[in-house]
N, C-alpha and C positions, 0 to 999 in steps of 0.2 A: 953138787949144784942144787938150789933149792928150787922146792916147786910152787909153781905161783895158783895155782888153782885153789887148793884150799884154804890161804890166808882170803883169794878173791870171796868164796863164799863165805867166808868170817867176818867179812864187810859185811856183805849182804844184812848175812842175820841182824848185827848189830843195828843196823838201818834201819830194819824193822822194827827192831825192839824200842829206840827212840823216837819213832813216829808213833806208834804205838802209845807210849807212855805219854808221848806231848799230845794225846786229845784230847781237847776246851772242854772243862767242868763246866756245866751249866744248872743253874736254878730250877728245882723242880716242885711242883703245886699239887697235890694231890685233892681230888673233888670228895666237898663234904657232900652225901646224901644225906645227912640226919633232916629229920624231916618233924614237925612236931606230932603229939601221941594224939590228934583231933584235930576237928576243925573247929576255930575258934570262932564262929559266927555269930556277929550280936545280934540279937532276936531268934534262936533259935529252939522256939518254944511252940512253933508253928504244928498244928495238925497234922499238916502236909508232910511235913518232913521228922517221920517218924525213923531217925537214924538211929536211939538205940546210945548205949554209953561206948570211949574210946575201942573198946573190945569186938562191937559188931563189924563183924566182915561185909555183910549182905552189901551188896553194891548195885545200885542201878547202871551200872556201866558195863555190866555182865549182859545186861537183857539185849538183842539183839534188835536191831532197829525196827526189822517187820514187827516186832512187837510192841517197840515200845509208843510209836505210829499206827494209829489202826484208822485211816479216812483210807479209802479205797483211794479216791484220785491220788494225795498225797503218795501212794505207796508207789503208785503207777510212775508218776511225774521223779521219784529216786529213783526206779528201779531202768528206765528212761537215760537219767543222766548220768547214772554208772557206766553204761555203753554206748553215748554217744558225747560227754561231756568232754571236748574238746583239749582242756586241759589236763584232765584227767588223762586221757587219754598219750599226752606229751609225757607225762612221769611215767606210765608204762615200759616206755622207749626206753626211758633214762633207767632204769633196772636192767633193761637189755644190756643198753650198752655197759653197765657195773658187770654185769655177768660176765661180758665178752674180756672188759681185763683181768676178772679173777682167770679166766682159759690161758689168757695172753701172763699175765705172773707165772701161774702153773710151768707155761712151755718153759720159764726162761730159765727154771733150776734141771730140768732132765735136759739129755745128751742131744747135742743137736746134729744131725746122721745125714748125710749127703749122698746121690750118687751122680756122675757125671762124667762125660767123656768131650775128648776134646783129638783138633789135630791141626800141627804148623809143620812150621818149616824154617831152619838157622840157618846163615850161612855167614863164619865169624872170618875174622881179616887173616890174611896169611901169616902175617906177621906180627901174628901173635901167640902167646904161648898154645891156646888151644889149636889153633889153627895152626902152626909149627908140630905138632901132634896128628896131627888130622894127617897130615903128606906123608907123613912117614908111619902111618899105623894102615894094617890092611881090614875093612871091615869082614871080608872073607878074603881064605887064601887066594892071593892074585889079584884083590879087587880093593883098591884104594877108598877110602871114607868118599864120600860123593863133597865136590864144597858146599852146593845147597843138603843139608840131611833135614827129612821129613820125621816127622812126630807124631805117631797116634797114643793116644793111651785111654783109660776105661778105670774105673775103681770108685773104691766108698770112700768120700772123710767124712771124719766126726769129729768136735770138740765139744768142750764139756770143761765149766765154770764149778769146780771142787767147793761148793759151800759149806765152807768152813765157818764162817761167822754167822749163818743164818740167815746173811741180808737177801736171800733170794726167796727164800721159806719165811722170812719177816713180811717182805712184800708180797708175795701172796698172799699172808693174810690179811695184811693191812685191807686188801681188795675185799676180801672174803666178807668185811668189817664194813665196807663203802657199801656193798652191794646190799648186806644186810640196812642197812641203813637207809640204805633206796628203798626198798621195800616197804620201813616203817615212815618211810616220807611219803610214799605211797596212801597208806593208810590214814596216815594224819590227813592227806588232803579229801579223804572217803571220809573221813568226820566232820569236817568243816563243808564239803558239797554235801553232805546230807543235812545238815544244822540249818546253813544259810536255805536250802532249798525249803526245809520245815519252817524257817519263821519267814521267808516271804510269802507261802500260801498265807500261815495265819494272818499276815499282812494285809494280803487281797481281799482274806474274808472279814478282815475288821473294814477296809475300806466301803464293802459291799455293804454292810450294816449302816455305814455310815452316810452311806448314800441314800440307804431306804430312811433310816430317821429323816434327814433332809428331805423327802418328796413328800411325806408323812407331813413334817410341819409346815411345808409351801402350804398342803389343803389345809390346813389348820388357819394358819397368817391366811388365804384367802379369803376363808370364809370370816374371820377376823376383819379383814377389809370390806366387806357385803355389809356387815353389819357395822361399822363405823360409817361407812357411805347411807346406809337405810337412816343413822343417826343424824347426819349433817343434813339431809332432806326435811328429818323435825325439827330441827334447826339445836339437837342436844349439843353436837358439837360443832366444832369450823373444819375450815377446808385446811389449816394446816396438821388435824389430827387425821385428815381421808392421806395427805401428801407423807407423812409421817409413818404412815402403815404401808404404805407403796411402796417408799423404802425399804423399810424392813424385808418386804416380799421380794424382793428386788436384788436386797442383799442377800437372802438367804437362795433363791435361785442363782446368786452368780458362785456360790459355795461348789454346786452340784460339777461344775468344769473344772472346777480344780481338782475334785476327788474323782473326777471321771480322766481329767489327765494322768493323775496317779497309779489309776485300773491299769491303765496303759502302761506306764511304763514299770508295775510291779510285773504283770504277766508277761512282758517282753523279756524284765530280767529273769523271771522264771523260764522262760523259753531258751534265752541265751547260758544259765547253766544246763537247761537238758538238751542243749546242742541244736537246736532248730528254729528255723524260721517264724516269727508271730503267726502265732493262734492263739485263739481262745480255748480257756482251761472251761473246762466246765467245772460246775463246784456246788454246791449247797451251803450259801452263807447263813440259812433261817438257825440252825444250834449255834452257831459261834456262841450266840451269849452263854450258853449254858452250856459249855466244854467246862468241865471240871478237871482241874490238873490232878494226873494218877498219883497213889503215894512211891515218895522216892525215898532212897537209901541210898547215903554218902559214903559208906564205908569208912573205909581209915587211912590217913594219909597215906602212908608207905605204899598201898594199893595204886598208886596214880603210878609209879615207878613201873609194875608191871600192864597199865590199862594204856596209859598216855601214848599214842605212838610218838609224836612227837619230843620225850623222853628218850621211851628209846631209842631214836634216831641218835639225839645226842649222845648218848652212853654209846654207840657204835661207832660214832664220828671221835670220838674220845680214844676209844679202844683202835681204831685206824691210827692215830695221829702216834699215838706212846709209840705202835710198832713202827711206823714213819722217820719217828726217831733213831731207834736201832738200827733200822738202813741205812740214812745217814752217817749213822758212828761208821760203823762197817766199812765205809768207805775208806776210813783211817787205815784198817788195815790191809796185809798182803792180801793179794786176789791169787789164785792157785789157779793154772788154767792146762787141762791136759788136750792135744791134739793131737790125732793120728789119721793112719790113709793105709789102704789096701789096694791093689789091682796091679794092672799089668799098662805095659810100656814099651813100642817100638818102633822101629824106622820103616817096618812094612808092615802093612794088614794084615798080611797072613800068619806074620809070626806074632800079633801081640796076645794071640791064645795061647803060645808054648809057653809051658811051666817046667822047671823054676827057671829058665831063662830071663825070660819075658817078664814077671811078677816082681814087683817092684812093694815096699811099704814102709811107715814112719812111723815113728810114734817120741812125744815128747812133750815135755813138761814145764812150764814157765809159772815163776813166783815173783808176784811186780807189787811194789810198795808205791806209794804217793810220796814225793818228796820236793818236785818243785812249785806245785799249784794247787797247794796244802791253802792258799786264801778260799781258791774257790769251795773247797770243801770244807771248810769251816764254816764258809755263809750257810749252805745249805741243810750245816748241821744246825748251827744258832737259830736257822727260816725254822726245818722242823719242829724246836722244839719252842719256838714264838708260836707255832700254829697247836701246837699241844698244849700250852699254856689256855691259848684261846677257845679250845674244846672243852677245857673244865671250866673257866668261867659261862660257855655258852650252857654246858648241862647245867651247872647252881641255877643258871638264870632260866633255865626252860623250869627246871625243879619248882623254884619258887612263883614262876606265872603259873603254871599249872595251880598249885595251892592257894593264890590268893583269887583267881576265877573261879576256884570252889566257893570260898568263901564269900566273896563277893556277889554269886548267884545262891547261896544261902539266906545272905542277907536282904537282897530283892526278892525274892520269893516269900519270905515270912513277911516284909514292909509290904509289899507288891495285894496280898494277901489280905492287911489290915486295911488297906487304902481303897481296894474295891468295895469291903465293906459299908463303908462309908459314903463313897460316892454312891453306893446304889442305895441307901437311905436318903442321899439327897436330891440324890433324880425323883424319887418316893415323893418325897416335899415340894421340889418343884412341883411336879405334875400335879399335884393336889393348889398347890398356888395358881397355876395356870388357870384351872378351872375355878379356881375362889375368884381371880382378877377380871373372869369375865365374866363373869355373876355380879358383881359389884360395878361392873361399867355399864353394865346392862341395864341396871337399876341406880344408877349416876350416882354410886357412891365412892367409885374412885374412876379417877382419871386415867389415859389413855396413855400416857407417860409409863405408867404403872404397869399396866396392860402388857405394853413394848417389852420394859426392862424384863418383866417376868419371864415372857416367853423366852426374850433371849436367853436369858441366864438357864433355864430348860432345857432349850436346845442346846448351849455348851457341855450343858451337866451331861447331857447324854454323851454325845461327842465323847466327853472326857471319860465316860464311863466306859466306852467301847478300846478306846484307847487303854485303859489302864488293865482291860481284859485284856486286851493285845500282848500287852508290857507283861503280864502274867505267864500267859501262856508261852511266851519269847522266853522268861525267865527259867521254865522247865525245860526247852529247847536247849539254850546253853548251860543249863547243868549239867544237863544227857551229855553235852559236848566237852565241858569242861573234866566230866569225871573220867573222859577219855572214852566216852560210848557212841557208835555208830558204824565203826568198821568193821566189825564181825560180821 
């Protein structure tokens, strides 16, 4: 007679072995980091940026923020919204919770150990095989099975998922990868809440400046206005040259609400990164003109790969997704799953302590393939490795915005640079015209037309002068940022 059991297990394997062999090849993209040997920035002849040929290391993205910040308020107003800025404060969380499923991966590949006790009570039909047993079996001599029999028992199980493919040890790392990754998102947003909080101060204090130039030329255009009114009394000029200067005065007072709306709502937004309710910063706008930006050092590409958190985030989210993958496949194959059980079992409390009586245990072994809902697990594998694809494209593309906001803030910085130059040569000129225009009206050699345009044109030049200090100073702010400097 033959025996049927080991052709059954001859099934088996073969079952395995053709699911196995039938899982979906898929397209794989490997992330290029080449990165160029510089940074190609046009105008890069600047003073400032004394970077040194492809080979210097020096990076200002190494200096640590208290340093590379030195206004006392400013340092206070980060140091502020590191511990109270709100969102910040939400991606803290968000590393917890990464933390809590590398713990929850971890559990799911070691043995999983139970203890527990329980107790019922059967009572099965007469006429049936067990209960046909039950009448005619004595549970002690003289003493028939009861037809209700009670149940206590006590004991440990354990089961335990034999990973053999890794997919359990893949997925934990995958987490390991996430969590790291939280962290360096972490940090990226400590670069950007430190950056943006540094250029809306300088913000505020370009506004401050721009408010005093403006109160500065009201007395100026008043006293301008005295002395056209004192002229229309000798009858030098008319009343539409008094009405003409009015305006101007008029117009340049209605400036001072716009940039005083501004105060407002830069300090508000400065309050709303350091986490609290409107107040006033206090601050010392009289140096803004003459902040000189410190010399920096660009170091060299390849350097952004270890500065950028944002980088590395991606390179983690990358390194997550590949082993995502392998989980996935894993799925294709046999799962091994051993389960077993210890303790004791009986119909009265007092006997389920006797041994070996009473002591009951299991142990056994199951080997399960995937064979009818092999779609669903093929999505999940194709999903993974759609979403692995899309981690190399997102690190090239973090790679390459990192690289062209270097260069791009190399480039503002040396323009930024020659441009102040200039404007403040022609504020120089203005202001020397301003006082030639009214020298010459005074003495009616030129008209009040003149007069007007001049100062205008003075008072923008300033304005724009302040501004373009702003735009300067803004420009070394996100260089420090872009070269990946602030979360240290």
């Amino acid at each position: 007679m033959f025996k049927k059991f080991p052709y059954r297990n001859t099934v088996v394997v073969c079952l395995s072995l053709i699911v196995w062999a039938c899982t979906p090849t898929l397209t794989k993209k490997t992330a290029n980091t080449t990165v160029p040997a510089n940074f190609a920035a046009a105008g890069d002849t600047s003073q400032v940026v004394k970077a040194g040929n492809s080979k210097d290391t020096t990076n200002t993205a190494l200096v640590k923020w208290r340093e590379y910040f030195t206004d006392p308020t400013l340092i206070s107003l980060i140091d502020t919204a590191l511990h109270n800025n709100q969102e910040l404060n939400i991606t803290l969380y968000e590393i917890n919770v990464a933390q809590a499923e590398v713990r929850a991966r971890k559990g799911m590949y070691l043995p999983n150990v139970s203890v527990g006790a329980g107790a019922g009570a059967e009572k099965v039909g007469r006429y049936t095989r067990f209960g046909a047993v039950d009448q005619t079996t004595d549970i002690e001599p003289g003493k028939r099975i009861p037809e209700v029999l009670p149940d206590y028992q006590i004991g440990l199980n354990a089961s335990w998922e034999v990973d053999i493919w890794k997919k359990l040890r893949n997925a934990k790392q995958a987490a390991v990868y996430k969590y790291l990754a939280s962290i360096e998102g972490k940090n990226f947003m400590v670069t950007n809440l430190v950056a943006e909080i540094a250029s809306n101060y300088f913000e505020l204090l370009a506004l401050d400046n721009q408010l005093d130039i403006l109160k500065k030329n009201i007395d100026i255009q008043n006293n301008a206005l005295k002395i056209v009114k004192m002229e229309k009394q000798s009858a030098k000029v008319t009343e539409l040259a008094v009405r003409r200067f009015e305006a101007q005065v008029y117009y340049t007072q209605s400036l001072q609400f716009d940039i005083q709306q501004k105060i407002i709502e830069k300090e508000n937004r400065i309050n709303f990164l350091v986490g609290r309710y409107p107040t006033p910063i206090k601050r010392n706008a009289e140096s803004f003109i003459n902040i000189i930006p410190d010399t920096i050092y660009k170091g060299v590409p390849p350097q952004l790969l270890q500065n950028r958190a944002d980088i590395k985030r991606a390179e983690n989210d990358l390194a997550a997704a590949k082993l995502n993958v392998k989980v996935a496949k894993a799925n294709f194959y046999p799962t091994l799953r051993l389960t077993g059980g210890i303790g004791y079992e009986a119909f009265n409390p007092k006997f389920i302590i006797s041994s070996p009586e009473s002591m009951m245990f299991s142990l056994a072994g199951t080997l399960v393939t995937p064979l009818i809902n092999r779609n669903e697990i093929k999505a999940i594998y194709i999903g993974a490795n759609a979403k692995q694809i899309q981690a190399v494209y997102n690190y090239e593309r973090t790679i390459l915005n990192a690289y062209i906001e270097v260069v791009n803030q190399l480039a503002k910085i040396d323009n930024l640079g020659k441009s102040y130059d200039l404007k403040f040569l022609q504020v120089q000129a203005l202001n020397e015209s301003v006082t030639i225009s009214n020298g010459l009206f005074t003495s009616a050699r030129a008209d009040y037309m003149e007069v007007l345009l001049t100062q205008r044109d003075a008072l923008e030049s300033k304005m724009e002068l302040i501004e373009t200090k702003k735009e300067q100073i803004n420009a070394m702010v996100y260089f420090y940022r872009a070269l990946g400097g602030g979360w240290r």
